[in-house]
C-alpha positions, 0 to 999 in steps of 0.5 A: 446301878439300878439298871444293873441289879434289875438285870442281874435279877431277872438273869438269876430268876431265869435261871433259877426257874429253869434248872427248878422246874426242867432240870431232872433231879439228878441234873438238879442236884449237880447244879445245886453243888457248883452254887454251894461251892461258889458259896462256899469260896465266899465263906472261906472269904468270910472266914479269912482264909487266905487263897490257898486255904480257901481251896482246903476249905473247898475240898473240906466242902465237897466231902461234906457234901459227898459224904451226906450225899452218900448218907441219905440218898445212897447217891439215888437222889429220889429216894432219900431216907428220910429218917436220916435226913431228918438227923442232919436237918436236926443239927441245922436246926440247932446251929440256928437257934445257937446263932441267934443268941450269937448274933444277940450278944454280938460282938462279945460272941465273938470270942466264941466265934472268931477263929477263922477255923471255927468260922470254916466249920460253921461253913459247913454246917450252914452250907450242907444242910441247905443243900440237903433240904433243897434236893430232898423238897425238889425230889418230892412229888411237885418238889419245885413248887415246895422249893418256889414256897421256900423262897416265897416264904423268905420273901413273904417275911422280907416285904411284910418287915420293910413296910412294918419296920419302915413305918412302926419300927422303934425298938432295933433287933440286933442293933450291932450287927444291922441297925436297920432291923426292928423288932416291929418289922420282926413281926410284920414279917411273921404276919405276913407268913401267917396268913400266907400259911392260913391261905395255902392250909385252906387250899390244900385241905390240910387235916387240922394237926397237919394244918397246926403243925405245917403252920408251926413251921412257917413262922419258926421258918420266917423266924430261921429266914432272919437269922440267916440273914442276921447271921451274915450280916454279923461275919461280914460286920466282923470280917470288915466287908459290904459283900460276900463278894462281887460275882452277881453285878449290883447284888454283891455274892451268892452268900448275899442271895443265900443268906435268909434261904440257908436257915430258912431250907433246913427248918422248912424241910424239917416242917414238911416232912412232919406235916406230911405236906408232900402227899398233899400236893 
Protein backbone atom coordinates (compact mmCIF):
# COMPACT_ATOMS: atom_id res chain seq x y z
CA UNK A 1 0.00 0.00 0.00
CA UNK A 2 2.66 2.17 0.77
CA UNK A 3 4.59 1.32 -2.14
CA UNK A 4 1.32 2.31 -4.31
CA UNK A 5 0.46 5.69 -2.74
CA UNK A 6 4.43 6.41 -3.21
CA UNK A 7 4.11 6.04 -6.89
CA UNK A 8 0.50 7.41 -7.23
CA UNK A 9 2.12 10.57 -5.93
CA UNK A 10 5.07 11.02 -7.61
CA UNK A 11 2.71 10.30 -11.17
CA UNK A 12 0.41 13.16 -9.64
CA UNK A 13 3.28 15.55 -8.85
CA UNK A 14 4.57 14.94 -12.35
CA UNK A 15 1.89 15.86 -14.01
CA UNK A 16 0.60 18.50 -12.11
CA UNK A 17 4.03 20.46 -12.65
CA UNK A 18 4.20 19.93 -16.11
CA UNK A 19 0.66 20.95 -17.29
CA UNK A 20 1.73 24.10 -14.57
CA UNK A 21 4.91 25.21 -15.68
CA UNK A 22 4.73 23.97 -19.91
CA UNK A 23 1.13 23.96 -20.82
CA UNK A 24 0.26 27.56 -22.36
CA UNK A 25 -2.92 28.77 -20.47
CA UNK A 26 -5.40 28.25 -22.97
CA UNK A 27 -3.93 24.08 -22.95
CA UNK A 28 -3.90 24.70 -19.12
CA UNK A 29 -7.44 25.72 -18.67
CA UNK A 30 -8.61 22.91 -20.63
CA UNK A 31 -6.86 20.33 -18.52
CA UNK A 32 -7.85 21.99 -15.45
CA UNK A 33 -11.82 21.49 -16.78
CA UNK A 34 -11.33 17.38 -17.46
CA UNK A 35 -10.09 17.71 -13.29
CA UNK A 36 -12.98 19.60 -12.28
CA UNK A 37 -15.48 17.11 -14.33
CA UNK A 38 -13.54 13.99 -12.86
CA UNK A 39 -14.34 16.09 -9.50
CA UNK A 40 -17.31 16.54 -10.10
CA UNK A 41 -18.49 12.84 -11.15
CA UNK A 42 -17.23 12.18 -7.45
CA UNK A 43 -19.36 14.81 -6.07
CA UNK A 44 -22.65 13.68 -7.78
CA UNK A 45 -21.28 10.43 -5.90
CA UNK A 46 -20.99 12.44 -2.82
CA UNK A 47 -24.40 13.78 -3.39
CA UNK A 48 -26.04 10.20 -4.04
CA UNK A 49 -27.03 10.54 -7.37
CA UNK A 50 -27.74 7.70 -9.22
CA UNK A 51 -25.42 6.98 -12.43
CA UNK A 52 -27.82 8.84 -14.67
CA UNK A 53 -28.27 12.06 -12.67
CA UNK A 54 -24.48 12.00 -12.20
CA UNK A 55 -24.13 12.87 -15.91
CA UNK A 56 -27.05 15.93 -15.35
CA UNK A 57 -25.01 16.98 -12.75
CA UNK A 58 -22.30 16.92 -15.19
CA UNK A 59 -24.04 18.69 -17.77
CA UNK A 60 -25.10 21.23 -14.88
CA UNK A 61 -21.26 21.17 -14.17
CA UNK A 62 -20.01 22.05 -17.58
CA UNK A 63 -22.57 25.30 -18.29
CA UNK A 64 -21.54 26.52 -14.89
CA UNK A 65 -18.16 26.46 -16.07
CA UNK A 66 -18.91 27.95 -19.64
CA UNK A 67 -20.96 30.23 -18.17
CA UNK A 68 -18.53 31.99 -15.83
CA UNK A 69 -15.98 31.03 -18.59
CA UNK A 70 -17.64 33.40 -20.61
CA UNK A 71 -18.26 36.07 -17.70
CA UNK A 72 -14.84 36.59 -16.83
CA UNK A 73 -12.40 35.96 -19.57
CA UNK A 74 -14.81 36.65 -22.63
CA UNK A 75 -13.10 33.16 -23.33
CA UNK A 76 -9.25 35.02 -23.59
CA UNK A 77 -8.28 33.30 -20.47
CA UNK A 78 -5.27 35.92 -20.15
CA UNK A 79 -7.24 38.59 -19.52
CA UNK A 80 -9.71 38.20 -16.95
CA UNK A 81 -11.82 40.79 -15.52
CA UNK A 82 -10.69 41.02 -12.79
CA UNK A 83 -13.67 42.90 -11.12
CA UNK A 84 -15.78 40.25 -12.07
CA UNK A 85 -13.93 37.43 -10.83
CA UNK A 86 -13.83 39.07 -7.67
CA UNK A 87 -17.84 38.85 -7.45
CA UNK A 88 -17.62 34.95 -8.04
CA UNK A 89 -14.89 34.57 -5.71
CA UNK A 90 -17.04 36.61 -3.06
CA UNK A 91 -19.63 33.97 -3.28
CA UNK A 92 -17.03 31.40 -2.49
CA UNK A 93 -15.98 33.05 -0.08
CA UNK A 94 -19.04 33.06 1.84
CA UNK A 95 -20.15 29.50 1.13
CA UNK A 96 -16.95 28.77 3.23
CA UNK A 97 -17.35 30.38 6.10
CA UNK A 98 -21.33 29.48 5.87
CA UNK A 99 -19.52 25.67 6.10
CA UNK A 100 -17.88 26.01 8.68
CA UNK A 101 -20.46 26.61 10.95
CA UNK A 102 -22.10 23.68 9.09
CA UNK A 103 -19.35 21.37 9.69
CA UNK A 104 -19.43 22.75 13.67
CA UNK A 105 -23.03 21.56 14.28
CA UNK A 106 -22.94 18.59 12.30
CA UNK A 107 -25.04 16.38 12.16
CA UNK A 108 -27.81 18.43 13.26
CA UNK A 109 -26.93 20.87 9.84
CA UNK A 110 -27.85 17.99 8.12
CA UNK A 111 -31.02 18.96 7.96
CA UNK A 112 -30.08 21.89 5.86
CA UNK A 113 -27.76 20.19 3.80
CA UNK A 114 -28.77 16.63 3.16
CA UNK A 115 -31.01 16.71 0.19
CA UNK A 116 -29.13 15.09 -2.58
CA UNK A 117 -29.96 18.47 -4.71
CA UNK A 118 -28.82 20.93 -2.42
CA UNK A 119 -25.59 18.69 -1.98
CA UNK A 120 -25.55 18.93 -6.14
CA UNK A 121 -25.65 22.62 -6.04
CA UNK A 122 -23.30 23.25 -3.30
CA UNK A 123 -21.25 21.05 -5.92
CA UNK A 124 -21.06 23.85 -7.98
CA UNK A 125 -20.43 26.20 -5.85
CA UNK A 126 -16.95 24.51 -4.38
CA UNK A 127 -16.34 22.98 -7.95
CA UNK A 128 -16.28 26.59 -10.08
CA UNK A 129 -14.78 28.91 -8.29
CA UNK A 130 -11.92 26.60 -7.52
CA UNK A 131 -11.51 26.35 -11.27
CA UNK A 132 -11.97 30.18 -11.74
CA UNK A 133 -8.82 30.98 -9.06
CA UNK A 134 -6.55 28.44 -10.65
CA UNK A 135 -6.61 29.93 -14.20
CA UNK A 136 -6.93 33.66 -13.23
CA UNK A 137 -3.48 32.94 -10.53
CA UNK A 138 -1.97 30.61 -13.53
CA UNK A 139 -2.50 33.56 -16.00
CA UNK A 140 -0.96 36.11 -13.93
CA UNK A 141 2.79 36.92 -14.78
CA UNK A 142 4.90 33.81 -12.91
CA UNK A 143 0.91 32.76 -12.44
CA UNK A 144 2.81 28.98 -11.84
CA UNK A 145 4.39 29.88 -9.17
CA UNK A 146 1.25 31.66 -7.46
CA UNK A 147 -0.43 28.26 -7.97
CA UNK A 148 2.83 26.26 -6.54
CA UNK A 149 2.34 29.06 -3.36
CA UNK A 150 -1.31 27.93 -3.23
CA UNK A 151 -0.50 24.36 -2.78
CA UNK A 152 2.29 25.25 -0.56
CA UNK A 153 0.27 26.97 1.82
CA UNK A 154 -2.16 23.99 2.01
CA UNK A 155 0.61 21.91 2.81
CA UNK A 156 2.49 24.55 5.30
CA UNK A 157 -1.09 24.37 7.36
CA UNK A 158 -1.16 20.67 6.88
CA UNK A 159 2.41 19.46 8.24
CA UNK A 160 2.39 22.52 10.86
CA UNK A 161 -1.11 20.58 12.48
CA UNK A 162 0.15 16.80 12.30
CA UNK A 163 3.18 17.40 14.54
CA UNK A 164 1.34 20.31 16.71
CA UNK A 165 -2.00 18.04 16.96
CA UNK A 166 0.14 15.01 17.50
CA UNK A 167 1.94 16.11 20.26
CA UNK A 168 -0.28 18.94 22.15
CA UNK A 169 -3.63 18.10 20.74
CA UNK A 170 -6.34 17.69 23.62
CA UNK A 171 -9.41 19.69 22.61
CA UNK A 172 -10.90 18.14 18.82
CA UNK A 173 -12.27 20.75 16.23
CA UNK A 174 -15.02 19.11 14.96
CA UNK A 175 -15.26 15.77 16.82
CA UNK A 176 -18.38 14.45 14.61
CA UNK A 177 -16.97 14.91 11.35
CA UNK A 178 -12.94 13.98 12.20
CA UNK A 179 -11.90 13.15 15.35
CA UNK A 180 -8.46 13.22 14.48
CA UNK A 181 -8.35 17.06 14.34
CA UNK A 182 -7.70 19.46 17.36
CA UNK A 183 -7.87 22.82 17.98
CA UNK A 184 -4.20 22.82 18.83
CA UNK A 185 -3.19 21.34 15.53
CA UNK A 186 -5.51 24.17 14.18
CA UNK A 187 -2.94 26.43 15.18
CA UNK A 188 0.26 24.84 14.32
CA UNK A 189 -1.03 25.13 11.05
CA UNK A 190 -1.67 29.02 11.30
CA UNK A 191 1.92 29.03 12.50
CA UNK A 192 3.29 27.55 10.20
CA UNK A 193 1.64 29.71 7.26
CA UNK A 194 2.72 32.84 9.53
CA UNK A 195 6.07 32.61 9.21
CA UNK A 196 6.09 31.16 5.76
CA UNK A 197 3.91 34.74 4.91
CA UNK A 198 6.59 36.81 6.95
CA UNK A 199 9.39 34.67 4.85
CA UNK A 200 7.77 35.48 1.21
CA UNK A 201 6.77 39.73 2.49
CA UNK A 202 10.43 40.10 3.15
CA UNK A 203 11.68 38.56 0.18
CA UNK A 204 9.67 40.38 -2.33
CA UNK A 205 9.91 43.67 -0.45
CA UNK A 206 6.21 44.03 -0.14
CA UNK A 207 5.04 47.67 0.95
CA UNK A 208 3.79 47.14 4.46
CA UNK A 209 -0.39 47.62 3.73
CA UNK A 210 0.77 44.99 0.87
CA UNK A 211 2.46 42.94 3.49
CA UNK A 212 -0.60 43.39 6.03
CA UNK A 213 -3.00 42.62 3.64
CA UNK A 214 -1.15 39.70 1.89
CA UNK A 215 -0.30 38.28 5.35
CA UNK A 216 -4.20 38.48 6.15
CA UNK A 217 -4.75 36.32 3.35
CA UNK A 218 -2.47 33.59 4.34
CA UNK A 219 -3.96 32.47 7.20
CA UNK A 220 -7.81 33.22 6.41
CA UNK A 221 -6.47 30.96 3.34
CA UNK A 222 -4.73 28.08 5.78
CA UNK A 223 -8.03 28.45 7.85
CA UNK A 224 -10.35 27.87 4.16
CA UNK A 225 -7.54 25.00 3.62
CA UNK A 226 -9.08 23.06 6.76
CA UNK A 227 -12.53 23.64 6.30
CA UNK A 228 -12.33 22.20 2.82
CA UNK A 229 -10.96 19.48 4.11
CA UNK A 230 -13.35 19.34 7.18
CA UNK A 231 -16.21 19.99 4.47
CA UNK A 232 -15.42 16.61 2.88
CA UNK A 233 -14.88 14.72 5.49
CA UNK A 234 -18.58 15.73 6.57
CA UNK A 235 -20.52 14.55 3.04
CA UNK A 236 -18.56 11.28 3.05
CA UNK A 237 -19.01 10.78 7.06
CA UNK A 238 -22.82 11.31 5.66
CA UNK A 239 -22.87 9.70 2.57
CA UNK A 240 -21.36 6.33 4.49
CA UNK A 241 -18.07 6.30 2.25
CA UNK A 242 -13.79 6.47 3.07
CA UNK A 243 -13.36 7.88 -0.42
CA UNK A 244 -14.70 10.03 -2.89
CA UNK A 245 -13.71 7.35 -5.07
CA UNK A 246 -10.96 4.63 -6.24
CA UNK A 247 -9.58 6.60 -9.40
CA UNK A 248 -5.85 7.47 -8.03
CA UNK A 249 -4.23 3.69 -6.36
CA UNK A 250 -3.66 4.46 -2.52
CA UNK A 251 -5.00 8.07 -2.50
CA UNK A 252 -8.70 7.30 -3.02
CA UNK A 253 -10.47 10.51 -5.40
CA UNK A 254 -9.56 13.45 -7.13
CA UNK A 255 -12.15 15.24 -4.32
CA UNK A 256 -9.64 13.75 -1.60
CA UNK A 257 -6.47 15.56 -3.14
CA UNK A 258 -8.86 18.64 -3.94
CA UNK A 259 -10.52 19.08 -0.87
CA UNK A 260 -8.15 21.57 1.48
CA UNK A 261 -7.08 23.31 -2.43
CA UNK A 262 -11.09 23.79 -3.23
CA UNK A 263 -11.48 26.34 -0.28
CA UNK A 264 -8.06 27.27 -0.22
CA UNK A 265 -7.81 28.61 -4.51
CA UNK A 266 -11.01 30.99 -4.05
CA UNK A 267 -9.66 32.69 -0.70
CA UNK A 268 -6.11 32.85 -1.89
CA UNK A 269 -7.08 34.16 -5.31
CA UNK A 270 -9.13 36.69 -3.44
CA UNK A 271 -5.89 37.99 -1.18
CA UNK A 272 -4.03 38.39 -4.16
CA UNK A 273 -5.49 40.44 -6.46
CA UNK A 274 -5.90 42.94 -3.07
CA UNK A 275 -2.62 42.95 -2.26
CA UNK A 276 -1.72 43.29 -5.45
CA UNK A 277 0.84 40.47 -5.27
CA UNK A 278 1.31 39.64 -9.02
CA UNK A 279 3.20 42.79 -9.89
CA UNK A 280 5.39 42.05 -7.32
CA UNK A 281 6.81 39.05 -8.86
Amino acid sequence: MLKQRIITALVLVALFLGALFLLPIQSFTVATVVVILLGGWEWANLSNLNRALRFVFLAALGVALIGVAQYVFAMDFANPDTSRAQEVLAVACGWWALAFLWVQSYPASAMLWGNRWVRGLIGLVVLVPAWLSMVILRGQDHGAWLVLFVVAVVVAADVGAYFVGRRFGKHKLAREVSPGKSWEGFFGGLAACLILAIVVSIALSLPMKNSLLFTFGILVTAVASVIGDLVESMFKRHRGIKDSSRILPGHGGILDRLDSLSAALPVFTMAALASELPKYL
